[in-house]
Every structure is written in C-alpha cells, then in structure tokens.
C-alpha positions in Angstrom: -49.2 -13.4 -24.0 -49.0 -9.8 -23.8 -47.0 -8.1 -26.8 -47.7 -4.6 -26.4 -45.1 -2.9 -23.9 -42.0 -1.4 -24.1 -39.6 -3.2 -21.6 -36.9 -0.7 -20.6 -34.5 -3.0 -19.1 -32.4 0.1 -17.9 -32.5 2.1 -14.6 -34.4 5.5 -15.3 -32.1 7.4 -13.4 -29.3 6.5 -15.9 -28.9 9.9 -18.4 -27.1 10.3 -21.9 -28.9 7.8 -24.2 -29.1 8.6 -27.9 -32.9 9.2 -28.6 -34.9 5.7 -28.9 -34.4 3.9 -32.2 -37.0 1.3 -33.8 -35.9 -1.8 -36.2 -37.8 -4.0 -38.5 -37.0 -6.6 -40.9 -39.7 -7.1 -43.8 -39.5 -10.8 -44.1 -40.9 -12.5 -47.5 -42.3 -14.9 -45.9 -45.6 -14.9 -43.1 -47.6 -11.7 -41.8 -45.8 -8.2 -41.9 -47.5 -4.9 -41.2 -47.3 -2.8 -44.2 -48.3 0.1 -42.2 -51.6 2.5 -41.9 -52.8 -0.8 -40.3 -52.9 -3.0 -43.2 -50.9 -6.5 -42.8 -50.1 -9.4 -45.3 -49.8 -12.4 -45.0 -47.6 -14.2 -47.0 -46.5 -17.9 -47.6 -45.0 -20.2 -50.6 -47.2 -23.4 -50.7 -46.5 -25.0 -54.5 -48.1 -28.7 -53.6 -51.4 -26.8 -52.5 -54.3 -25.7 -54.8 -55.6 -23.9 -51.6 -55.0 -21.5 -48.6 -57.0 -20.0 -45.9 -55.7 -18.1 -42.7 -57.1 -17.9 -39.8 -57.1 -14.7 -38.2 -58.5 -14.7 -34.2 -60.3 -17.7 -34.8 -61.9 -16.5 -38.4 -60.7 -18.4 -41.9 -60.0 -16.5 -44.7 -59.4 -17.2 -48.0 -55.6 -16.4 -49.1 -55.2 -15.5 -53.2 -52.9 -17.2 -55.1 -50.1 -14.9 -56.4 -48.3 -16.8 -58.7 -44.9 -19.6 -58.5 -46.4 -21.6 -55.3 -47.3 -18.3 -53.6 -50.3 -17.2 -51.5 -51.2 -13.9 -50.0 -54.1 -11.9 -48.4 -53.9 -8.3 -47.3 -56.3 -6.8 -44.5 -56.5 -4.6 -42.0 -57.8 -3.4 -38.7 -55.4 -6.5 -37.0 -54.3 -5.5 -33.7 -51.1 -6.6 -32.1 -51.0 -9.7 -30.7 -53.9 -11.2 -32.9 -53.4 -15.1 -33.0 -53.5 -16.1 -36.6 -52.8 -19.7 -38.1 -52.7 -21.2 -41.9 -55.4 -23.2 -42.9 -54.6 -26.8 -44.9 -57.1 -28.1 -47.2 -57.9 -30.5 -45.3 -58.8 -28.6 -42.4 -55.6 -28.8 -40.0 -53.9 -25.7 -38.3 -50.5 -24.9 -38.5 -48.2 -21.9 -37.4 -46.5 -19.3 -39.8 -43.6 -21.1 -40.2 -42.0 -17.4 -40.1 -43.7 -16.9 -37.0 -42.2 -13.9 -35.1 -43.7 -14.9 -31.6 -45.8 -17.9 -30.4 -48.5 -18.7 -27.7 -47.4 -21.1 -26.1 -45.1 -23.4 -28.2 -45.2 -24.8 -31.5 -48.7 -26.4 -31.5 -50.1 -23.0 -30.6 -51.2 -19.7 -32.7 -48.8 -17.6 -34.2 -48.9 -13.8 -32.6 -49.3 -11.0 -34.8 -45.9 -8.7 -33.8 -45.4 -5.7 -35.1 -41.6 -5.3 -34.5 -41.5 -1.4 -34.1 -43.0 -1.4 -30.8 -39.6 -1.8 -29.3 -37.4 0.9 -29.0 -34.0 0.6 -29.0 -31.8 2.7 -26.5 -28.4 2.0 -28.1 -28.9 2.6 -31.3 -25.4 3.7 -31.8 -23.4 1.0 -30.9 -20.5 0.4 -32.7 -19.2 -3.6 -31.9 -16.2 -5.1 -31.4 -13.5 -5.6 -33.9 -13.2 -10.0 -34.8 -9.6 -9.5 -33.5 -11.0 -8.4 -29.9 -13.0 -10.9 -29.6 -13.4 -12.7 -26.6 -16.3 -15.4 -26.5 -18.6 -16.7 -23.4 -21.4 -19.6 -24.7 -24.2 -19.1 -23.0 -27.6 -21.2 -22.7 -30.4 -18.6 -21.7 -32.4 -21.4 -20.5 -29.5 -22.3 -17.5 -28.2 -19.5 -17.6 -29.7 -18.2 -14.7 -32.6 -20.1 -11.8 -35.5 -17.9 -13.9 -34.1 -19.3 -17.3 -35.2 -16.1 -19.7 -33.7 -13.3 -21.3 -35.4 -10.5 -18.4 -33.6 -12.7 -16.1 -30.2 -12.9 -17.8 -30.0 -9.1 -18.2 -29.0 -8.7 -14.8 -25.8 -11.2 -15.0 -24.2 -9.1 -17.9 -22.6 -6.6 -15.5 -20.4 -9.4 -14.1 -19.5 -11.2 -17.5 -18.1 -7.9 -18.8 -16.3 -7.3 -16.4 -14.0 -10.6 -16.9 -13.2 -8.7 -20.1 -15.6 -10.7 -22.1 -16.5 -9.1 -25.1 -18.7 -11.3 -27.2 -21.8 -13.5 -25.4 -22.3 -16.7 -27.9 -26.2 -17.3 -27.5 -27.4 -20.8 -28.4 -30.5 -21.3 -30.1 -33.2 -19.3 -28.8 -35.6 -20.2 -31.8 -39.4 -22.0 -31.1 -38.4 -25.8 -30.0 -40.7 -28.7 -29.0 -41.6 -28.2 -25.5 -40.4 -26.0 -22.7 -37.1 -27.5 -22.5 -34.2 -27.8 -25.1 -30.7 -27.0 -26.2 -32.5 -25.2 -29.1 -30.8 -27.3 -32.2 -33.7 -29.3 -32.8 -35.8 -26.2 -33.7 -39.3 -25.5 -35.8 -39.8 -22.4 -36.0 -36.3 -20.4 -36.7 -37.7 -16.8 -36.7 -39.7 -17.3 -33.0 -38.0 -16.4 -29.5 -38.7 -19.8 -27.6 -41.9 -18.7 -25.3 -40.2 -19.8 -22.3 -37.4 -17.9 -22.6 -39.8 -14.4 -23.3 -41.3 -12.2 -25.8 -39.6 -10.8 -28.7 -39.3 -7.7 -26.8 -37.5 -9.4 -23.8 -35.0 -10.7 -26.3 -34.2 -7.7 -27.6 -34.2 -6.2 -23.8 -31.5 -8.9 -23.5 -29.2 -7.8 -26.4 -29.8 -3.5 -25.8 -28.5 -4.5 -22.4 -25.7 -6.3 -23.6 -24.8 -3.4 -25.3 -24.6 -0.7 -22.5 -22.9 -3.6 -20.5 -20.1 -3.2 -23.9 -20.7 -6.9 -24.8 -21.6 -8.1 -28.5 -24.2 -10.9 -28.9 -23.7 -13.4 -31.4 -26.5 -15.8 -32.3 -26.3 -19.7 -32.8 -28.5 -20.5 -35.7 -29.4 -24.0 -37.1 -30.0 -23.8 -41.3 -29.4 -27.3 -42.1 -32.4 -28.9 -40.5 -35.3 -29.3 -38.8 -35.4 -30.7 -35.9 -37.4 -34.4 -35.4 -40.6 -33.0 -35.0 -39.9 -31.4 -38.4 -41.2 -28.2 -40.0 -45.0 -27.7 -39.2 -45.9 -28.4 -43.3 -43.5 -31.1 -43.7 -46.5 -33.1 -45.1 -48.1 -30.3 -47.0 -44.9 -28.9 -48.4 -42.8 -31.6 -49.9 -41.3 -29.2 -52.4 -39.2 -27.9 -49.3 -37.2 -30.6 -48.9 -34.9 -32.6 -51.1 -36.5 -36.3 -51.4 -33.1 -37.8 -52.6 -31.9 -36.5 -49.0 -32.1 -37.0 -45.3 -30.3 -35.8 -42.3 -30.3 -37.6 -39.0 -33.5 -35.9 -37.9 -35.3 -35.7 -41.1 -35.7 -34.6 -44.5 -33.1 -32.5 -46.0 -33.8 -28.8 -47.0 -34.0 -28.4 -50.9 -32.3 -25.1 -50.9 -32.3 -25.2 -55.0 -35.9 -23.9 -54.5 -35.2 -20.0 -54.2 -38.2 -19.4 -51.7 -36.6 -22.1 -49.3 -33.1 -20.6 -49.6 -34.8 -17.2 -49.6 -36.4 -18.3 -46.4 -33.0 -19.3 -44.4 -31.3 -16.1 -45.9 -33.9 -13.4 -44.7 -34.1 -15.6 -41.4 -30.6 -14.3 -41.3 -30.9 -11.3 -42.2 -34.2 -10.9 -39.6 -32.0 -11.6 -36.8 -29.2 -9.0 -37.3 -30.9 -6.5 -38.1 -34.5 -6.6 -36.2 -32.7 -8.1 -33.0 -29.3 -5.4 -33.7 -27.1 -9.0 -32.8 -24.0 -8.4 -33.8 -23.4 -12.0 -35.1 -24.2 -15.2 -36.2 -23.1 -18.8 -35.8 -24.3 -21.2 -38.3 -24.5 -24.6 -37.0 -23.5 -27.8 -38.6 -23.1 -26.0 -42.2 -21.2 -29.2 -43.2 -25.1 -31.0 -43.8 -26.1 -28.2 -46.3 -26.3 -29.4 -49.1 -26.2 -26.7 -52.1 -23.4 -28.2 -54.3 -25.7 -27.7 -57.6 -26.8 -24.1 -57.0 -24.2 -21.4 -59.5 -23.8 -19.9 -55.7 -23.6 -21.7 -52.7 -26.3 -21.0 -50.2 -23.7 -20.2 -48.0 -22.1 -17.8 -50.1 -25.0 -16.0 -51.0 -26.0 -15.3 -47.3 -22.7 -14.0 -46.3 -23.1 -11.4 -48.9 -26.3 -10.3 -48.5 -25.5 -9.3 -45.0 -22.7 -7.9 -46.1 -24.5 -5.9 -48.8 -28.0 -5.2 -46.8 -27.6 -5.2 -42.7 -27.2 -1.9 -42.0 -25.2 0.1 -39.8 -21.8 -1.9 -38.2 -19.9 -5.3 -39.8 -21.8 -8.1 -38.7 -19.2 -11.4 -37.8 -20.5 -14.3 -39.2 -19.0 -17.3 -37.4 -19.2 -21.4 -38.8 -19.2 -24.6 -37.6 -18.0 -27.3 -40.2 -16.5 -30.4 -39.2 -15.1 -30.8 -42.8 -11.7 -28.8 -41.8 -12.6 -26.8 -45.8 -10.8 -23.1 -46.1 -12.4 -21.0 -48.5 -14.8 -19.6 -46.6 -12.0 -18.4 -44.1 -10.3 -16.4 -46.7 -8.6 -13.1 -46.0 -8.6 -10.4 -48.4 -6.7 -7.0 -48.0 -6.0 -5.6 -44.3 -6.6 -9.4 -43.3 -10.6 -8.8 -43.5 -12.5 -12.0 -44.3 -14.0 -12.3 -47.3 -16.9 -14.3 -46.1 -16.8 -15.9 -42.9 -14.8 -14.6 -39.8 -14.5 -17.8 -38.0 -14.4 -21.7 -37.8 -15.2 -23.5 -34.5 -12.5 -25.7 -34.5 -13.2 -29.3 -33.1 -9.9 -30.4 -33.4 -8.0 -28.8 -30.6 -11.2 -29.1 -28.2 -10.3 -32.9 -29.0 -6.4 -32.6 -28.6 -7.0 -30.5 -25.3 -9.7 -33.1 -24.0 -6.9 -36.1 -24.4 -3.9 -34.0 -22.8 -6.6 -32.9 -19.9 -7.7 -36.2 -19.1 -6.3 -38.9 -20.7 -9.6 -39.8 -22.7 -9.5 -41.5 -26.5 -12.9 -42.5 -26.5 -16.0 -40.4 -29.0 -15.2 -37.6 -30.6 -11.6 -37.0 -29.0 -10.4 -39.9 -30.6 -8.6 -38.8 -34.1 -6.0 -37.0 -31.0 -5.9 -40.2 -29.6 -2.1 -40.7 -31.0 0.5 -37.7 -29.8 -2.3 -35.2 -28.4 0.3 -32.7 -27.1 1.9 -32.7 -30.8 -0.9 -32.0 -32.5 -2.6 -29.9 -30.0 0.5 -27.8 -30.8 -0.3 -28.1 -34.9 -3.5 -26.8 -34.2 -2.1 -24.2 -32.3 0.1 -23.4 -35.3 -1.9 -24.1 -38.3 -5.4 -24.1 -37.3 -6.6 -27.4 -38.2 -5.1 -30.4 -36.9 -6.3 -32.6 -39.9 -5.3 -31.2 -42.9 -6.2 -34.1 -45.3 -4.8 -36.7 -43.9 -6.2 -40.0 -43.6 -7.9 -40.5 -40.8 -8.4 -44.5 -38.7 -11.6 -44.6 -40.6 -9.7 -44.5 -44.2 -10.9 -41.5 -44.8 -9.1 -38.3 -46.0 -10.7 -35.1 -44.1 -9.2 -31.7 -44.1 -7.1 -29.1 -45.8 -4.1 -27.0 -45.5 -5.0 -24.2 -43.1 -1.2 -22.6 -42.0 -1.9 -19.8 -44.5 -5.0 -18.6 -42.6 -5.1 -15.9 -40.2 -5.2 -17.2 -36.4 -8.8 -15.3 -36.0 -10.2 -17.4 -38.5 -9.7 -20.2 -35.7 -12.1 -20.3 -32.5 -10.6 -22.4 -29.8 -12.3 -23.7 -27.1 -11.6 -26.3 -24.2 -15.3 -27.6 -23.6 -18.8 -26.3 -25.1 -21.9 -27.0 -24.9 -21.7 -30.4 -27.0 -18.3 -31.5 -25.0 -19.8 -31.6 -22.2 -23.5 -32.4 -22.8 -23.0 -35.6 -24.7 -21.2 -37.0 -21.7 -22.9 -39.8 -19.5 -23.1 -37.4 -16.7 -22.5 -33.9 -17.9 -19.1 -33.5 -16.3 -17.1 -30.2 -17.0 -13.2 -30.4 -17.4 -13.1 -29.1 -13.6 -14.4 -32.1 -12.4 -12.3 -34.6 -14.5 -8.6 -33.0 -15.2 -5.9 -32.2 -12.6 -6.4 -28.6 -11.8 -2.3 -27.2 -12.5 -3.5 -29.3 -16.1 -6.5 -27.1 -16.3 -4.7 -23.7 -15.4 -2.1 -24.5 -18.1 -4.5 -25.3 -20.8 -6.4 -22.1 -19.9 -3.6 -19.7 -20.0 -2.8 -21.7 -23.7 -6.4 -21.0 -24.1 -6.5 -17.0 -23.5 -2.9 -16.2 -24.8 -2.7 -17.9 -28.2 -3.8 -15.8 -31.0 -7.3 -17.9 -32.2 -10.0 -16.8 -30.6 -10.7 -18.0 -27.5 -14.6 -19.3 -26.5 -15.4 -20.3 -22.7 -18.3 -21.9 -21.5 -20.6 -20.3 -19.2 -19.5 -21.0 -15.7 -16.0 -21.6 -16.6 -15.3 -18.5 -15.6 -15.4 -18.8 -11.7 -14.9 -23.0 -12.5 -18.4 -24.4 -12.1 -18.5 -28.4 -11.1 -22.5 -28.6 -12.2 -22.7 -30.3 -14.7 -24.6 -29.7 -18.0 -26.1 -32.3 -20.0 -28.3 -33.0 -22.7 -31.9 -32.3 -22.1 -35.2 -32.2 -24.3 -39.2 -32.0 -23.5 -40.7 -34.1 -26.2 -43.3 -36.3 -25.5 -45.4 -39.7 -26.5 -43.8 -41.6 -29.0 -40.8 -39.4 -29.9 -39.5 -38.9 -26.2 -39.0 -42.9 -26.7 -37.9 -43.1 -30.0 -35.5 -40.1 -30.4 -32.4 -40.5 -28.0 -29.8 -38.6 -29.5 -27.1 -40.5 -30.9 -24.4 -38.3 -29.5 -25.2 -38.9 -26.1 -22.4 -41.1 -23.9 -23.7 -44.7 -24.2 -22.9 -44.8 -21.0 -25.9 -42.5 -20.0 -28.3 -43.5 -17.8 -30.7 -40.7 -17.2 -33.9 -39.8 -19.3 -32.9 -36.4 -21.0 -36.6 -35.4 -21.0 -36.9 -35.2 -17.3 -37.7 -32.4 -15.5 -34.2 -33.1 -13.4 -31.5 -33.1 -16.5 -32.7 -29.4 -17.3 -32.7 -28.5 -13.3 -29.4 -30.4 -13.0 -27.6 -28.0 -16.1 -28.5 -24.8 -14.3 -25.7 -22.5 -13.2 -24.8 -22.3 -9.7 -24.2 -18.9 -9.6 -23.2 -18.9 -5.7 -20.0 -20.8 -6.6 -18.9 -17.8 -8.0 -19.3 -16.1 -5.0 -16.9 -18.2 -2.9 -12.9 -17.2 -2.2 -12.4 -20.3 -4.8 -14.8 -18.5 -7.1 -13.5 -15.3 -6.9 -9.8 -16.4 -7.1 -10.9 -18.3 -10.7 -12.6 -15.2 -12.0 -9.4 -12.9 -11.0 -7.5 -15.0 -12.8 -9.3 -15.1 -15.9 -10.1 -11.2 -15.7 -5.9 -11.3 -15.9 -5.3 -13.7 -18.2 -8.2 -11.8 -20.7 -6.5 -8.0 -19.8 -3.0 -9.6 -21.0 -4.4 -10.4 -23.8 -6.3 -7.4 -24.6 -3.1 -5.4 -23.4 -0.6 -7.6 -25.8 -1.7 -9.9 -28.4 -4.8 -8.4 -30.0 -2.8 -5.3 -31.4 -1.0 -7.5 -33.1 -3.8 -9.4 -34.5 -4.9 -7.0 -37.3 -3.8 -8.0 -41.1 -1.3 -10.9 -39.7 0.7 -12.4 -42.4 0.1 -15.8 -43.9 1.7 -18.7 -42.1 2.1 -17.1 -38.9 2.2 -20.4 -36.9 5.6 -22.5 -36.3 6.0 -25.6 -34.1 9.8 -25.8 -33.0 11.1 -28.9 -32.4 11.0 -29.6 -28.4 10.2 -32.5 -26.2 7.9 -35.3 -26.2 4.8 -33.7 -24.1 6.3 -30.3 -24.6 4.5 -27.0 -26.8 6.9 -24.7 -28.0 5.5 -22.4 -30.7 5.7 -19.0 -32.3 3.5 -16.8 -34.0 4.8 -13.8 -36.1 2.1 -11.2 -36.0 1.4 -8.0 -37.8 3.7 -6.2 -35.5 5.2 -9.0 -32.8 6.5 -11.8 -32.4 4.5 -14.2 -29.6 6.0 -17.3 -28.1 4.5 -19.8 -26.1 6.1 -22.8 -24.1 4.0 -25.1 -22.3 5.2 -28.5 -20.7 2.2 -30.9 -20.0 4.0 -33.3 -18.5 4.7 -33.8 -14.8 8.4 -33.8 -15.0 10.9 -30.9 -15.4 11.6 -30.8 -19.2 13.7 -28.6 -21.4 12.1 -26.5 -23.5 13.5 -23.9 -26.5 13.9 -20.3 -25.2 11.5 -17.3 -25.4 12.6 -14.1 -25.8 11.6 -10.4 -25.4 9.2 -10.0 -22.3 7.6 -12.3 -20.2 3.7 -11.6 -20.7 2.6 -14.8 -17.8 4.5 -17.4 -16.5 2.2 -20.6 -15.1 4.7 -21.5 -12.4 6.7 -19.6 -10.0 9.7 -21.3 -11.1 9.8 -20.4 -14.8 11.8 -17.7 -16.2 13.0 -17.1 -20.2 15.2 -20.2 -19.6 15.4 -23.7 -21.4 13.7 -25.7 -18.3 9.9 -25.8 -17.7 8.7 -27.6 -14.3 6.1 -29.8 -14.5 2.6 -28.6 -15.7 3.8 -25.2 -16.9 4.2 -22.6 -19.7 5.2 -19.3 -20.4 4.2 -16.4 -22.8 6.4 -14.3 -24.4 6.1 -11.0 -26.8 8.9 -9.0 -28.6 8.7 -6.7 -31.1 9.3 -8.1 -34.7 
C-alpha cells in the first residue's frame, strides 16, 4: 500500500488554479505526526493496566498519561509504517482511529501523514442548503472499477444534470471487500478497496472543479456486527444497560467516546474539505443524560472549529422530532439543515405501485392525501397514533421546506427488496414522470438515486463480505423475506453495479434531458424563493380523492402544484401566475387535469 504520492486527478494542461493547499485534522485519538518527525500515538484504554504498540513489527511500551489514557512519542517513523496496539494478553488490534489500513480491518494500521496531499481548490466556496440538489451515490457501484480514481471521471456528466450536491455513502473500513458501509469498524479509515486516503480526497478536489459539493454518510450510533476492534478490551466504551441490533450501544456519557465520534466529525470536513455530513440512524443514540446532547455538541463544534465555508449537516431520524430543524434569523438553521424524510418515500412508494407491505405501510390508508401533507408540512406523522398503538411524530408545518429531504427511492428502498428492483422497473412510467416532476419542483430538497438520472432497471440490493460464522448468522433483518439470494456472494455486489451504457441510449439520453430541465426550472424559479421562507408555508387545498393540489408561499412567491394520480380526468383547483411545467400536453391553468398529470405554477406574492 503505497501512501506517498500526490495524485493530481486534473489534466496538466488545465491553467488558473489557486496555489496547492494542504489540510490536517489533529485527532485525540491514535498516531498524529507532531512534526520535525516526531509522532504520537495516542489511545484511551481505562479497563487496561497495560499498553504496547507495535511499530513495523517492533512492541513498544505506551506510558500511561492519566483518566484511562496511554501515549508514546517517537520519531524517525516514515510514512506508511504499519503500526498496531498491543493487548495484554498478546493480541493485535488496529488504531481504532486508523487513517488508512492494509488491507482491511484484520490488518496493520498505516502511518498517514495527511499533509502529503495537496489540495488544488482550496478556495471553493459550496453551495447554499437552498440550492441543493442531491445524487446518492455508492463508490463501490458506482462505476465497473468501484473506487474513488475511478468515479472521478463520471463527475463531468452528473454536474451537468444540474446536480449540485453528491450524497456519498459510507466509505469508512468495513468487514471485507464488499459492503454498503453502515456496518463499519473503523470510522476514520477510507475502505481499502475503494483507495488510499489520497484517492478520496482526489475524489472530492475533483468534485469541486466539476462545481459539485460532497456530503458524507456517516454511521455514529454503532458498530457494525463485527463490532469495534477492543470491544472486549474496552468495555467502558459501551453502555452495558444497552444494545442496538448489531451490538453493544456506544456509552457516549464517557467524554473520550463522545470526543471520539465528534472529532471523527470534525476529521472528515475538514482533512477531506467535504462539504457535509449525513448522520445515519441518530434516532439509536442514546445521550438523554448528558447536560448537552451528543448531537448538539457536534453540530456546534463544526460550527465553531471547521474552517473556511458553512458545512451542511444533514440527519436521519425516523422519530419525526423538530428541534434540531430549527430556523433562526434569515431562515439559517440553528443546528441541522436537513431531515431525510421517510414518510413521503413511503407515501410515494404506495401511489407508485400500489404496495402496503414493510416500511410503506403507515401510507397504506389515503397515500395520495398524505403524500400531499408531507408535501405541505414535512412530516406526514405528526404524533399521531400509528396501527402499532404508538404515537410517533411532531408538528412540523412551521419548518422551513429545506429542512425536508425528499426522495422517491434510496439506497435502503431499494436494497431491502427481494430482488433489488428500482421504481423503473415496478411503477407505470406517466406515474414515474409525475412523481418526478413532484419530486424536483416542490420546495424540500430533492435526493435521487444514482442511475435515476438516465432511469437504470439494474437493480441494487443488499450485499456484504463477511465470512464463517457471521455470514450465517447475520442476515439483515431489513431484507424482503421474500429474498432468496446470499447477500455475501460475489454476484449481489456485481449485480448492484451501474450500467453506465443505458445512459448512453436515445431512452437514456431522453431521461437525462428531462431531468437536466426539470433541475434548470428549479434552479431558474423556486430556489430564489427558498431563502428565509416564512413559517407555515405549506397548504393542502381541498381537491379530489387521488388529486394534489398545494401551495407554498415562499420568501418572495407563491408556488402551486396540482398533480392528478389517478387515471381519470379529474377536476382540480386552479393555478395561477405562470406555468413553470405542465406533465401533459393537455393541461393548461384550468380546473381539469388528465389522467396521470400535474402542473407547476409561480406568481409573485
């Protein structure tokens, strides 16, 4: 494992970059180079009375400095030296803040010093919330190759749809080869299949020139089920009274453990220059006894400490909870930009194909009306009681629509299915044009997934590499029961890889057209309005059975969509001021929609 060049992913030929830039994170935790070649080595071990590293193949004896911590300082360590931690009874572990690894989680940790990259966009600025346009992307399937060297060169062709933020999932060190990355072990490694530390941040320099902002998935509220490396050494990092579906809980009440997912953070905006994170699943942290939440703490520390441009920090919560969405004065969040919100993915799924079954179900009753209530007010539950007796939710209306990501299908959508089926392969396509155009020109934020673009029919599906025992006894529960493939074979990875020459077809190219409009209308009408909107923007008019008729006032507009998902010709409330896309020939600002139709409209107001 070479970690010793700079890869310059841009032609030479190309003039007018700023000077090179270099960026480094000084973590608490694991080896740092302090410079003048010195390096320590740092780790928090309370349930150990002893510590040695191991430094290209040699054991040393770490010091302890006091409250469960362990350090040595030394020098004369070359890039790229494999180091591990010692146990006391012999066994070999990784850093768990490991910035590279050879060859997987079983193997040495790499000595990286992170200012042997340097940066050639040092200046970029981002991309407002309000212009944000996502695309979810999987480096791993992204592309035949499956790494960040290889993805670089597909960035031309996702900015130009109009695209302006790439949504990475986990790129963080997994079990094996092959993953969806939410099951990670080492949170501060780039997977080694994917590349070096240096290829990754290749990958997000050249998003940059390309204009596109990269926004990180990252996974705080677990372990995956092979667990952190010193599960057994280092109880005092988990809560005992606790457990998640794949393991122990994280005790973040202990300030090096929460100091640990914080700088990991931290690390990644400011050492990779990403210009976001996603926190996955923040509904299983568990921090209710702290005087400030975990998740409080961390979005103001970046707010405080990265440097240079607003990071966007992004959640998913499937607890429907506000007050991390909050707004303060020109409608800037507070805390959190954004909630990925499940419930219209679920409302959207039932209209598209008729579906109650899994996750879909609480839109199981009246999909098209509350589709349109999420379209409105953000969340669809809102604290009412659900078929499972239980109250979930709260009053969202007040929220700005950006606080709200909307999405048809993602990565989970589609990947728990039996087969891995994408909407294109399931819905009626006039459906699927409708619900896209809801999609792009409603005021949440819109999120596709990659492929949807140019409509890809490969399917993507869950896949893992573990092995022995746990490849047998670790199915994930999400999965379709209905599945019948082994998500640890070579074939579910190969069978969830683009098929990039589908987007090269007339079909292909007429999808991506149509997208690159629907995104430029957007851009052209809806985000100026999107800045500072008041509260309560969001009213459903009454309309229809099967009919959407809603309006948003917006800082400076009034927008109004109609949308009839039903086959029939159905009367509709009238939109006013000018006519931003009409899905159907037939539709003009009158009171009848055809069948499967809708229509966008924007006045001043």
């Amino acid at each position: 494992m070479s970690l010793t060049r700079d890869f310059t992913p841009f032609d030479s030929r190309n003039e007018g970059f700023a000077q090179p830039s270099r960026r480094t994170f000084p973590k608490s935790w694991g080896a740092e180079y302090l410079g003048d070649g010195e390096v320590l080595f740092r780790i928090w071990a309370p349930d150990l009375e002893r510590l040695r590293v191991q430094i290209a193949g040699r054991n040393r004896e770490m010091l302890p400095a006091g409250e469960g911590w362990f350090t040595l300082t030394t020098d004369g360590i070359a890039q790229g030296t494999p180091y591990r931690f010692v146990m006391p009874d012999g066994a070999v572990m990784a850093d768990p803040a490991s910035r590279a690894q050879a060859g997987g989680i079983d193997g040495p940790s790499m000595l990286v010093d992170p200012t042997t990259y340097h940066w050639h966009m040092p200046d970029w600025s981002g991309h407002a919330w309000e212009e944000a346009v996502l695309y979810e992307v999987h480096i791993g399937t992204f592309t035949p190759e499956g790494t960040f060297r290889a993805a670089i060169e597909r960035l031309r062709e996702i900015a130009s749809l109009g695209v302006t933020m790439l949504q990475v999932m986990p790129v963080n060190q997994f079990p094996g080869n092959r993953g969806w990355g939410y099951d990670g072990v080492l949170p501060y490694a780039p997977h080694h299949a994917y590349g070096e530390p240096d290829d990754m941040k290749a990958f997000v320099d050249a998003a940059h020139r390309h204009g596109l902002s990269v926004v990180l998935d990252v996974v705080h509220n677990r372990f995956g089920p092979r667990g952190s490396l010193f599960q057994a050494y280092v109880p005092s990092f988990f809560d005992p009274d606790r457990a998640t579906p794949s393991g122990p809980a994280i005790n973040f009440g202990q300030r090096p453990v929460r100091q640990f997912f914080i700088e990991n953070a931290l690390y990644w905006l400011e050492e990779y220059n990403l210009d976001g994170l996603r926190l996955d699943a923040v509904d299983q942290i568990n921090d209710d006894a702290s005087q400030m939440h975990v998740l409080w703490e961390l979005a103001k520390r970046v707010q405080r400490e990265v440097t240079g441009r607003r990071r966007h920090l992004v959640m998913d919560d499937h607890r429907n909870i506000t007050h991390y969405l909050e707004r303060g004065q020109a409608g800037r969040a507070l805390l959190y930009d954004a909630v990925w919100n499940h419930d219209v993915c679920h409302a959207a799924h039932v209209v598209a194909t008729g579906e109650t079954g899994g996750q879909a179900g609480i839109s199981m009753e009246e999909p098209v009306r509350r589709l349109a209530r999420g379209l409105a007010e953000g969340f669809i539950c809102q604290g009412e009681t659900g078929p499972d007796g239980e109250a979930r939710g709260e009053p969202s209306g007040h929220l700005s629509p950006v606080a709200f990501i909307n999405f048809l299908q993602d990565h989970g959508q589609i990947g728990y299915r039996a087969s891995g089926e994408r909407l294109a392969s399931r819905a009626d396509p006039r459906m699927l044009r409708v619900l896209t155009a809801i999609l792009i020109l409603s005021p949440q934020i819109p999120l596709l997934f990659m492929g949807d673009d140019y409509c890809e029919t490969q399917g993507f599906r869950f896949f893992s590499d573990y092995e022995g025992e746990l490849a047998d006894t670790f199915p994930d529960s999400r999965i379709d029961e209905g599945a019948n493939f082994d998500p640890n074979a070579v074939e579910a990875f190969d069978r969830s890889k683009l098929h990039w020459n589908r987007a090269r077809t007339p079909e292909g190219q007429v999808h991506r057209d149509r997208m690159r409009t629907l995104i430029a209308k957007r851009r052209e009408h809806i985000v100026p309005g999107l800045l500072a909107v008041p509260p309560h923007s969001g009213r459903v008019l009454d309309t229809e059975d099967g009919v959407i008729a809603v309006d948003w006032r917006l800082a400076d507009r009034l927008l109004q969509l109609r949308a009839n998902l039903t086959a029939q010709q159905t009367a509709a409330p009238p939109v006013s001021g000018t006519v931003i896309h009409a899905e159907s020939a037939e539709i003009a600002a009158g009171e009848i929609l055809p069948g499967l139709s809708m229509v966008a409209a924007v006045s001043p107001g």
